[in-house]
N, C-alpha and C positions, 0 to 999 in steps of 0.2 A: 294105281299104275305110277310106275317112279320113273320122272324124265332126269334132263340133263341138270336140275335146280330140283330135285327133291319130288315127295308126291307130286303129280299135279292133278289140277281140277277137271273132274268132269263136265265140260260146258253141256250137256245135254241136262246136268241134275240142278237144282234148282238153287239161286244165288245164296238164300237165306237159310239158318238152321235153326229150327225151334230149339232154347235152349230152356224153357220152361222150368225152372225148377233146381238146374244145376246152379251148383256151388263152387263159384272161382273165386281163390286164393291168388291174389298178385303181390308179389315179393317185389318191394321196387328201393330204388336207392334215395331216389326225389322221385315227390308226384311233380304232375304239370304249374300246380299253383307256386310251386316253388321259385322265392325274385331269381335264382340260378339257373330257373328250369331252360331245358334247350330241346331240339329237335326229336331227341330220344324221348321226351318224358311227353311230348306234342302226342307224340307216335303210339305212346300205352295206353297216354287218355282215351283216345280213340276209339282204340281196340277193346279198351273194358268198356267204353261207351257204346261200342257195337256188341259186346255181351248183354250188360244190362239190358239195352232196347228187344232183342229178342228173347227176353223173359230169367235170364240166367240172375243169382243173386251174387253178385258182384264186390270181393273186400280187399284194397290197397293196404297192403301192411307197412309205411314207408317213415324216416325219420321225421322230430320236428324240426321245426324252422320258426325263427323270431318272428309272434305275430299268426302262427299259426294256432288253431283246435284241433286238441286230440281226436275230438269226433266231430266228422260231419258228413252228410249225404249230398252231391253233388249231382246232378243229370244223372240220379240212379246207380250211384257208383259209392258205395262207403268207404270212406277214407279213415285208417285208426294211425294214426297218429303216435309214435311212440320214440323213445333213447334219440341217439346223437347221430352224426353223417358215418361214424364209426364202429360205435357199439350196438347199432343196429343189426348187425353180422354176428354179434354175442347173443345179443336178444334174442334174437328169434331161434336159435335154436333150443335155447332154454326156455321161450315156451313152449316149443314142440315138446321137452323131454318131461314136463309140466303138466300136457297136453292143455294150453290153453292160447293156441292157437284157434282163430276162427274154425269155421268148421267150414269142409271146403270136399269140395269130392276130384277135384284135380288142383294142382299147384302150377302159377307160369314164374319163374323164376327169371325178372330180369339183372341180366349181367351187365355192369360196368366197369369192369377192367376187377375190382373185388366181387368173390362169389357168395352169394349165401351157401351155394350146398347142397340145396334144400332135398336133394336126393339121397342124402346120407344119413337124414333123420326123419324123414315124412313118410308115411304109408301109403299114400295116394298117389297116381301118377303125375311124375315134372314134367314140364316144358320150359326146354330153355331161349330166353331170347337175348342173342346179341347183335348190335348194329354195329360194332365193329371192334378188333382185337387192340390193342394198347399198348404192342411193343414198345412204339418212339414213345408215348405218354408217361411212362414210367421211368426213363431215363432224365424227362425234362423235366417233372415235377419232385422227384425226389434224389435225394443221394444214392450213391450205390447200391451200398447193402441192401436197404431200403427197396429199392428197385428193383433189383433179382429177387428179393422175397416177392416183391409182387407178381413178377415176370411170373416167376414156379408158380404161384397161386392159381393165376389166369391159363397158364402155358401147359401145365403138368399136370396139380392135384384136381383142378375143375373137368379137365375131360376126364378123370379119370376115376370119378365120382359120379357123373354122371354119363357114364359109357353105356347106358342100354337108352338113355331119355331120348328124345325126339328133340332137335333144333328151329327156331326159327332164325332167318336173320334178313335181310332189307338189298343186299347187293350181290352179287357175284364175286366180285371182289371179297367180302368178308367171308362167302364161303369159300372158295379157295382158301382163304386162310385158316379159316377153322379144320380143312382137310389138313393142311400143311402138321396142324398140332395132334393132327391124329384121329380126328374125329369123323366117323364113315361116313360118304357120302351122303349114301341112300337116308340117313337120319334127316339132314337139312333141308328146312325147306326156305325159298327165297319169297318173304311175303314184302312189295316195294310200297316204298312213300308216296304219299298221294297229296292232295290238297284241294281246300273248296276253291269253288272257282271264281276268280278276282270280280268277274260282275256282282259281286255281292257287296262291295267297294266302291264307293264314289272315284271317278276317275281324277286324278289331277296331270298338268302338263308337266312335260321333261323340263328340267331345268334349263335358264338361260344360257348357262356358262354351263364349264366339264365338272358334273361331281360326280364322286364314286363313293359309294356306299356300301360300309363293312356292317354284317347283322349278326349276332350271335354273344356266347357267353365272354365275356372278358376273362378269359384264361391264358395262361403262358402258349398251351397246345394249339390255340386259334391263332397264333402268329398278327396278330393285329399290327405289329413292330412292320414288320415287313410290304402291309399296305402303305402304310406311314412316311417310310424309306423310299418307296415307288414316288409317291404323293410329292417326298422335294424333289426330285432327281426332275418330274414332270413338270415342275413350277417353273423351270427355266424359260420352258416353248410356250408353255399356259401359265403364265401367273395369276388368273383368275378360277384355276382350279381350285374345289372345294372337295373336302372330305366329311362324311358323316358318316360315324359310328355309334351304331345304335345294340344298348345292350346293356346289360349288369357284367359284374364280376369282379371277386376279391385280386384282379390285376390292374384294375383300374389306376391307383395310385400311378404306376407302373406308367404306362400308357400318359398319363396328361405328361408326367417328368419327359418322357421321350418326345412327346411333342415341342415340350418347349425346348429341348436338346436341337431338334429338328428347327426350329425357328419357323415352323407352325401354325403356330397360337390365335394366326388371323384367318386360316385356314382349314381348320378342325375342330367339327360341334358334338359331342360327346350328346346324346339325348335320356339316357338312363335307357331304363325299359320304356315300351312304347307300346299303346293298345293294337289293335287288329287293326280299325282302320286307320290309324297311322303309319301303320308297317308298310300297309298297303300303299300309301301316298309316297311314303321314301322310295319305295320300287320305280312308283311311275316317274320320280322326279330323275331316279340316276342316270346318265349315260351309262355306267357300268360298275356291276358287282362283283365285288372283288372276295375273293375268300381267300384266304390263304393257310388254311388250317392244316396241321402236320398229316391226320387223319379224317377222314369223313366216310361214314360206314354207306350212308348215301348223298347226301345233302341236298334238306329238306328245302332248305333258303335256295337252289339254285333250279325248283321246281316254281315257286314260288314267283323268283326273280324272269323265268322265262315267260310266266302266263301275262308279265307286262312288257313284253318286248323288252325288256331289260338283260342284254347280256351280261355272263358270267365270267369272270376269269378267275381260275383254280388252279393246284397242280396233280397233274396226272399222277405222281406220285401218293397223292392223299386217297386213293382207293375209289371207294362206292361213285365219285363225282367225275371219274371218266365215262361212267356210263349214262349221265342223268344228263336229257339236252330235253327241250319244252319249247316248242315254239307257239302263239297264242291258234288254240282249235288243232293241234296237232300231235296233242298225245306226247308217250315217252319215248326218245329214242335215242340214237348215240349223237355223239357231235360231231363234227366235221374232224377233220384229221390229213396231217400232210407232213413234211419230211424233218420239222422241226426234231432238236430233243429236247428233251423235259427241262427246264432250269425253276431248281426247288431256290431262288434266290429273289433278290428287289430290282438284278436287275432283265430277269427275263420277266418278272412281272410288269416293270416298268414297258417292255416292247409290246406285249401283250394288252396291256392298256393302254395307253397311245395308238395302236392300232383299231383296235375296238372303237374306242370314243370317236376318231375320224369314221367310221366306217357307219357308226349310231350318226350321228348328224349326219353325212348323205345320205346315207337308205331315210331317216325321215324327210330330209328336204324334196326326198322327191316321191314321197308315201311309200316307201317299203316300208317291209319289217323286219328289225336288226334279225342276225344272228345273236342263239339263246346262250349258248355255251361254247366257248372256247378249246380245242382239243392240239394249241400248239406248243409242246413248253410247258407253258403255264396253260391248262386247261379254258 
């Protein structure tokens, strides 16, 4: 039966599917272990790790990375290892045509803004998974020309390659847009983000002072500049505001110069990548997270960021993260909402943060529980 988001499930038929035997092929661009890896590659892990667990044999066909092995078998999930972030997209069809591709009896094809295809050379049935389209991503990361090849690639030849496969994708929002490129309804289905749950984390206390905490890859598309810009604008009222960004990514460079542009420097702790439960502890310490990413097909950090009382502020513009609000014991739902408009800038993030953080210190002074997500402006 197909609702308003794609098949949906029968709650009457039973949670688990014996997959005893079958053979998934996952096409990925980075696995999870990758220092780059983000919320996308969290989200595959998973899902081949919910393959393998009910019996299915499970193979990642994904680039190397420095530091990495070709082969290895992780929580029942074989990872092969092979070519560059690039000619990966080469490769694999040339082994298909080879035939020395794994042996696989369905193919999941994830998409990141470049497509494998994998429906224009494989005999077995695709599924494709995307978390979100990459319009504004291609303008920001590449030149022109550059960038309308990629637009056609994601925009035109991928749906039209794979026009009979079945979709997944994490938001509403992404599908919407995947209809917008042409791609029928009835095919998409909306499978949403999840996460274990923060008791599995030693709790630590909010910070003494205001800090806000940015999490995710150091990319141009994550706008990190723009928490940054908020962060002096608010050191006027708060000079004891602190900023923590926590994360990898070949922008880093990037990001410390602007800090010290910004006059900063005694204010902003860069921590690299960070284990589970350290992630966890930044949550508990922030008044408020900050995201400011151009796009978020869901945003996985603002499910995360809610199950510790830690509000979010996002822009409503960046898609999937209008609908993701988490309050702790209360499930997914939307966020609050009222007559503001959107401002994709530093300085309706800056109103939007300054509000929050007043709002986080009363509701705790007197035991509430903040608001998770923001839905003014700035989400």
């Amino acid at each position: 039966m197909a609702g308003p988001h794609g098949p949906e499930r029968d709650e009457s038929a039973p949670q688990t599917t014996d997959l005893t035997g079958r053979r998934i092929l996952i096409l990925n661009w980075r696995d999870e272990h990758h220092p780059e890896a983000g919320g996308s590659e969290v989200y595959v892990g998973q899902i081949a790790r919910g393959f393998a667990e009910r019996g299915a044999v499970v193979t990642m066909l994904c680039p190397r990375y420095p530091g990495s092995t070709a082969r290895e078998t992780v929580d029942g999930v074989r990872y092969r290892r092979l070519a560059g972030r690039l000619s990966i997209y080469l490769v694999v069809p040339l082994l298909a045509l080879l035939r020395r591709l794994p042996r696989h009896d369905v193919v999941v094809e994830i998409q990141n803004g470049v497509p494998f295809l994998a429906a224009a050379y494989v005999r077995k049935p695709v599924v494709v998974v995307v978390h979100h389209v990459h319009r504004e991503q291609w303008k920001i990361l590449f030149k022109p020309l550059a960038a309308r090849f990629g637009w056609w690639l994601e925009s035109s030849l991928a749906p039209r390659v794979a026009r009979h496969a079945p979709y997944v994708t994490v938001s509403d929002a992404t599908r919407r847009e995947l209809v917008g490129l042409g791609i029928d309804a009835e095919r998409i289905s909306v499978v949403r983000n999840g996460s274990p749950s923060s008791a599995l984390h030693e709790p630590a206390a909010r910070s003494d002072v205001p800090e806000i905490l940015v999490l995710g890859r150091l990319v141009p598309h994550k706008r990190v500049e723009i928490a940054l810009e908020a962060a002096q604008r608010l050191r006027h009222d708060h000079p004891e505001l602190r900023v923590t960004v926590a994360g990898e990514g070949w922008w880093h460079h990037h990001l410390t110069e602007r800090v010290a542009e910004l006059g900063l420097g005694d204010a902003v702790t860069f921590t690299g990548h960070v284990s589970e439960d350290e992630k966890h502890r930044l949550y508990d310490r922030a008044w408020v997270h900050a995201l400011p990413s151009v796009k978020e097909g869901w945003g996985l950090v603002v499910v995360e960021a809610g199950m510790h009382q830690t509000p979010t502020v996002a822009f409503r513009s960046a898609g999937g993260v209008q609908v993701v609000g988490v309050q702790r014991g209360a499930g997914v739902g939307h966020g609050r909402g009222d007559e503001r408009e959107a401002a994709d800038d530093a300085e309706g993030l800056v109103a939007a943060v300054e509000e929050l953080e007043v709002e986080t210190h009363e509701e705790e002074e007197v035991g509430l529980e903040p608001n998770s997500v923001r839905d003014d402006g700035a989400i």
